[in-house]
C-alpha atoms as an extended CHARMM CRD file, in Angstrom:
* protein
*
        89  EXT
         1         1  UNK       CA             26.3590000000       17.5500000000        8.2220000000  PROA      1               0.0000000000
         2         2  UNK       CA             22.5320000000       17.9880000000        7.6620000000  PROA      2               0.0000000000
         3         3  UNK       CA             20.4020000000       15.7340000000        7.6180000000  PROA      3               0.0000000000
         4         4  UNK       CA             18.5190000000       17.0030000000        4.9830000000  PROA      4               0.0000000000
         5         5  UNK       CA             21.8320000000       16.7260000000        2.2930000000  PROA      5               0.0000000000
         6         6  UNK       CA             22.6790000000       12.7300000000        3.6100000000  PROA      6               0.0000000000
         7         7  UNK       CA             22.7860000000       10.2910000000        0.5240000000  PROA      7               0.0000000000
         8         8  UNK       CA             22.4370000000        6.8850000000        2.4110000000  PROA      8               0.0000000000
         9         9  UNK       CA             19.5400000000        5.7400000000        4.1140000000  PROA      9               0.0000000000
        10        10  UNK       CA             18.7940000000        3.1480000000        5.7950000000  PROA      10              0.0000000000
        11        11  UNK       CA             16.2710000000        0.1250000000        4.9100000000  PROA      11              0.0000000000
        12        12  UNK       CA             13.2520000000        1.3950000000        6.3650000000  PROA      12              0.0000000000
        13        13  UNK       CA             13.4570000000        4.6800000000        4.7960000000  PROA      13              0.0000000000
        14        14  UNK       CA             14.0910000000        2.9770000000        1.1720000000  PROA      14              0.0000000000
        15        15  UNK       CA             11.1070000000        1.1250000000        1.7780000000  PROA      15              0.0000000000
        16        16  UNK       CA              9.0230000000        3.9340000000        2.6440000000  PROA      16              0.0000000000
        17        17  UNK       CA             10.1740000000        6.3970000000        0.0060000000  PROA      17              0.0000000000
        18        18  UNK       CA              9.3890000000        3.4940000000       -2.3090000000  PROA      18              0.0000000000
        19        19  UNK       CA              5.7910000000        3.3710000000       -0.4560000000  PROA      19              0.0000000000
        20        20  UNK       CA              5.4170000000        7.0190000000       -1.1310000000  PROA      20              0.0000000000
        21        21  UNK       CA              6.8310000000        6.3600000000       -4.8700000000  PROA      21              0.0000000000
        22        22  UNK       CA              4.7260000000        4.1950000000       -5.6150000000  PROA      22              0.0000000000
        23        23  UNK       CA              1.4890000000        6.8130000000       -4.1770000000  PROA      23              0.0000000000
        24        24  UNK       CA              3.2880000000        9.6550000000       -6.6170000000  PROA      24              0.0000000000
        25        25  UNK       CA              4.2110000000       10.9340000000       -2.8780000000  PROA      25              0.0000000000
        26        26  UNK       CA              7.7470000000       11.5120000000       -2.8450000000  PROA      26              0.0000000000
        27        27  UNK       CA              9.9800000000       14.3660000000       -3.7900000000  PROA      27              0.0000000000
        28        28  UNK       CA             12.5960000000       14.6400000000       -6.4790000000  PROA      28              0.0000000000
        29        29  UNK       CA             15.5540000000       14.0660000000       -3.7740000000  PROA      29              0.0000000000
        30        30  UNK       CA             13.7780000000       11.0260000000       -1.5840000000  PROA      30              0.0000000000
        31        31  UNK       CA             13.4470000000        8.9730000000       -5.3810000000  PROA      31              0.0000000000
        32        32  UNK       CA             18.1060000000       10.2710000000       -6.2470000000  PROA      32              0.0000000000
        33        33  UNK       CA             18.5270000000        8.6600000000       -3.0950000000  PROA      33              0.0000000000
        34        34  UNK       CA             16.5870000000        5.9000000000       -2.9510000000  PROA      34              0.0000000000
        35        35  UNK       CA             17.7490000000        4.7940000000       -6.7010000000  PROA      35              0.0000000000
        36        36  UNK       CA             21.4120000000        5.0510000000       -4.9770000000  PROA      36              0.0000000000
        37        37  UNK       CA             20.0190000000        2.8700000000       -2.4750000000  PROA      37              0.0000000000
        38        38  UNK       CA             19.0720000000        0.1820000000       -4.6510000000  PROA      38              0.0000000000
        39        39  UNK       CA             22.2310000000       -0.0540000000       -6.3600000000  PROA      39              0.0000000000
        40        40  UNK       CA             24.1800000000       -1.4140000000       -3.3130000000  PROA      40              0.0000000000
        41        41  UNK       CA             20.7800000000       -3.3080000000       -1.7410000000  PROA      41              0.0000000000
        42        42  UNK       CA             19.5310000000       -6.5870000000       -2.6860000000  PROA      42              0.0000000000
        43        43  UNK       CA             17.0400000000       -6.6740000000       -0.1520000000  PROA      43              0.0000000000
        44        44  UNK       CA             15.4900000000       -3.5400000000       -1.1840000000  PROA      44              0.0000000000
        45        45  UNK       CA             15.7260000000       -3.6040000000       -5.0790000000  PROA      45              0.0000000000
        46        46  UNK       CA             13.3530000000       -7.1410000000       -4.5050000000  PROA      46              0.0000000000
        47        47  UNK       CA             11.2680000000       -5.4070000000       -2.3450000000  PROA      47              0.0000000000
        48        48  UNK       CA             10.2500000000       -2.7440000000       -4.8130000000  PROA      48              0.0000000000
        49        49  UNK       CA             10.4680000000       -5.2900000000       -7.7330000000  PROA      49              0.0000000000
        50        50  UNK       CA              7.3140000000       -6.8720000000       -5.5860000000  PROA      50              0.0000000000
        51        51  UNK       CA              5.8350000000       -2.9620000000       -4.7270000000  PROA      51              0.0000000000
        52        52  UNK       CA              6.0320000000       -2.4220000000       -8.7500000000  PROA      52              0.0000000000
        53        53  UNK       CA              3.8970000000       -5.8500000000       -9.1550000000  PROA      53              0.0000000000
        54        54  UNK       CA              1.5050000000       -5.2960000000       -7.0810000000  PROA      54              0.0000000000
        55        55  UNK       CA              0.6230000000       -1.9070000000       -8.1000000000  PROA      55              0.0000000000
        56        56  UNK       CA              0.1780000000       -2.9460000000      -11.5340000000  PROA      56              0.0000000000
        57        57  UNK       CA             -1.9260000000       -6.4630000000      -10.3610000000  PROA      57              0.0000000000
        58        58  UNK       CA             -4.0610000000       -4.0750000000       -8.7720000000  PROA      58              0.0000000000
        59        59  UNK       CA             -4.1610000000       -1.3590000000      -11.2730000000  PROA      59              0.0000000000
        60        60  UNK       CA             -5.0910000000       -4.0270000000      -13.9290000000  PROA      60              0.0000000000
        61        61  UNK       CA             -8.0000000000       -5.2850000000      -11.7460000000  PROA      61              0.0000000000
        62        62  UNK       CA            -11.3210000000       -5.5370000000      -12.5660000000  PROA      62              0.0000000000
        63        63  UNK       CA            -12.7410000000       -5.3870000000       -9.1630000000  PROA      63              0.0000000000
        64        64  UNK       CA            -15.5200000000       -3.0080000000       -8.4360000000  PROA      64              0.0000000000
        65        65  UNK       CA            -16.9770000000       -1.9770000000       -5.3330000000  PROA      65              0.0000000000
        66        66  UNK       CA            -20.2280000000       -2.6280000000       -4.0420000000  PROA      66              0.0000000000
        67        67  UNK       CA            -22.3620000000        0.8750000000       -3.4950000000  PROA      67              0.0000000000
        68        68  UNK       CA            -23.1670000000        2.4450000000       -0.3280000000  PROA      68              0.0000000000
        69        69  UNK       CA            -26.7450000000        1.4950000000       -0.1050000000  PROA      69              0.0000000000
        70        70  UNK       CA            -26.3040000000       -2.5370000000       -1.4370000000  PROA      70              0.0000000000
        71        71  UNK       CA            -23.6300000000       -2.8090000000        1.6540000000  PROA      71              0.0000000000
        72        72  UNK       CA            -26.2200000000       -1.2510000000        3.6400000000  PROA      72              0.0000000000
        73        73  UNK       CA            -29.0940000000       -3.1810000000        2.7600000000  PROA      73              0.0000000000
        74        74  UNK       CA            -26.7300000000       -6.1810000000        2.8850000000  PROA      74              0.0000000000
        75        75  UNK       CA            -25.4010000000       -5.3090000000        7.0020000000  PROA      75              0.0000000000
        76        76  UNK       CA            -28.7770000000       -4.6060000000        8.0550000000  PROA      76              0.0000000000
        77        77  UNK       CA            -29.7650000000       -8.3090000000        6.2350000000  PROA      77              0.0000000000
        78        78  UNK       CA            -27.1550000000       -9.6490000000        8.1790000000  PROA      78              0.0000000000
        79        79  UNK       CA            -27.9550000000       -8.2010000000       11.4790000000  PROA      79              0.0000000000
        80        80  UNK       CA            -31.3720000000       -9.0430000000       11.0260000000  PROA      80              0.0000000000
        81        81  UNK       CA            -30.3250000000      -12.7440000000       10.4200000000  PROA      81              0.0000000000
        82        82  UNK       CA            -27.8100000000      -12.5690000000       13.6250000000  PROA      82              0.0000000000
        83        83  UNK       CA            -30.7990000000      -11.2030000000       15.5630000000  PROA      83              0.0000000000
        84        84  UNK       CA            -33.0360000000      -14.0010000000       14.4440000000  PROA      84              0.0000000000
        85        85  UNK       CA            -30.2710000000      -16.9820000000       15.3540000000  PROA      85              0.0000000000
        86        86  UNK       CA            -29.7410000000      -15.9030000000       18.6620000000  PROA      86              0.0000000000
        87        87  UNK       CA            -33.2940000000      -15.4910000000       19.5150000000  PROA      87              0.0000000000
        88        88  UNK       CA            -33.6430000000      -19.3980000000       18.1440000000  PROA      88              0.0000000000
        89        89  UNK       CA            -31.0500000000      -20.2660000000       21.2920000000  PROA      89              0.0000000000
C-alpha cells in the first residue's frame, strides 16, 4: 500500500505533525491522521495538551526583545569588561 494513503503513525510522527500544527505547518491529511492518532494514544493526546499550553503561555507573553543596537552596545560592554578582568590577572 502507499505510504502516502497509511492512517496510523507512529509516535514520533504524531508529535511532529503536532509540532508543525501548532507552526500552521501541516496539511489537511497529516492533522485526519494525527486526530485518529490521539484517539487510541494517551501518551500523545498529553503531549499536545502541553504543545497547546505552551503556545498560548507564550502567545500571551509580554516579553519584548531587546533591539539590535542595545545588545550591541551591551556585548561590546561586556567584552570590554572581560578584557579589563583578565588584564587585572
Amino acid at each position: 500500500m502507499n505510504k502516502k494513503f497509511r492512517i496510523g503513525i507512529s509516535c514520533h510522527e504524531a508529535n511532529h505533525v503536532c509540532d508543525k500544527s501548532q507552526y500552521k505547518e501541516s496539511t489537511f491529511w497529516e492533522k485526519v491522521k494525527l486526530n485518529i492518532h490521539l484517539l487510541y494514544c494517551k501518551a500523545c493526546r498529553e503531549y499536545t495538551n502541553a504543545n497547546s499550553k505552551l503556545t498560548a503561555a507564550i502567545s500571551d507573553s509580554k516579553v519584548t526583545c531587546m533591539d539590535k543596537n542595545s545588545r550591541e552596545y551591551l556585548k561590546n560592554e561586556f567584552n570590554k569588561a572581560l578584557d579589563d578582568d583578565s588584564l587585572s590577572k
